[in-house]
C-alpha positions as CSV (number, residue, x, y, z in Angstrom):
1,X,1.9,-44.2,-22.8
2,X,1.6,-44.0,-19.2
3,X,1.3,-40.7,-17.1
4,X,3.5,-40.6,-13.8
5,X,0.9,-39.1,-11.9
6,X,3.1,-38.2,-9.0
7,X,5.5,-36.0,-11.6
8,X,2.6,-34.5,-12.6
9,X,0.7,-33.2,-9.9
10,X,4.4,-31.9,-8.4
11,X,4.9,-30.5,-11.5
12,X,0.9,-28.6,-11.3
13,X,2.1,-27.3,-7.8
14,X,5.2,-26.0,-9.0
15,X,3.7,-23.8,-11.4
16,X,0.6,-22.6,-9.3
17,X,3.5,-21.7,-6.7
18,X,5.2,-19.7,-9.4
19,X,2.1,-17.9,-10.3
20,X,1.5,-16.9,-7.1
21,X,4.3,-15.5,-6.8
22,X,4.4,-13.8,-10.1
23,X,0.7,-12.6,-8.8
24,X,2.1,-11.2,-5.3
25,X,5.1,-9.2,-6.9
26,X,2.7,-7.2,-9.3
27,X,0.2,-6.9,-6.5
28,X,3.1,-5.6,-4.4
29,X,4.1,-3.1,-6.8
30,X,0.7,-1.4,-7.6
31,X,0.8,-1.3,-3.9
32,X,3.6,0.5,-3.4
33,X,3.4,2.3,-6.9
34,X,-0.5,3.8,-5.2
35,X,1.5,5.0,-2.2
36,X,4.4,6.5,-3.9
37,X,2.2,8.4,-5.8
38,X,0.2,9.4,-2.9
39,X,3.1,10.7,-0.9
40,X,4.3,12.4,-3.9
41,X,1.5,14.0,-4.4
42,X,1.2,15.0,-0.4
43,X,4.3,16.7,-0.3
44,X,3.9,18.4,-3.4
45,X,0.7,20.3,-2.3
46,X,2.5,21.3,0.6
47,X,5.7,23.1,-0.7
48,X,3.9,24.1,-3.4
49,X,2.3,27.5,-1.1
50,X,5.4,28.3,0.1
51,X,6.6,29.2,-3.3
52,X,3.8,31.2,-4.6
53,X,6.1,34.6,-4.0
């Protein structure tokens, strides 16, 4: 049997490219999942006086 060399190392790239990405998008969405959060938690504190009638 004889390994196409040139298929596989395309075929190694291909798939350390997709796990990259698949890396970046959940990076991306703790990111934006921390800030959410933080925002959330911002504006809550501050409407949260007003109401104390």
């Amino acid at each position: 049997m004889r390994v196409n060399w040139e298929a596989f190392t395309s075929g190694i790239n291909v798939a350390l490219l997709g796990l990259a990405g698949v890396f970046t998008v959940l990076i991306l969405f703790y990111i934006v999942t921390k800030l959410l959060l933080y925002f959330s938690n911002k504006f809550d504190k501050g409407d949260s006086n007003t109401n104390n009638a």
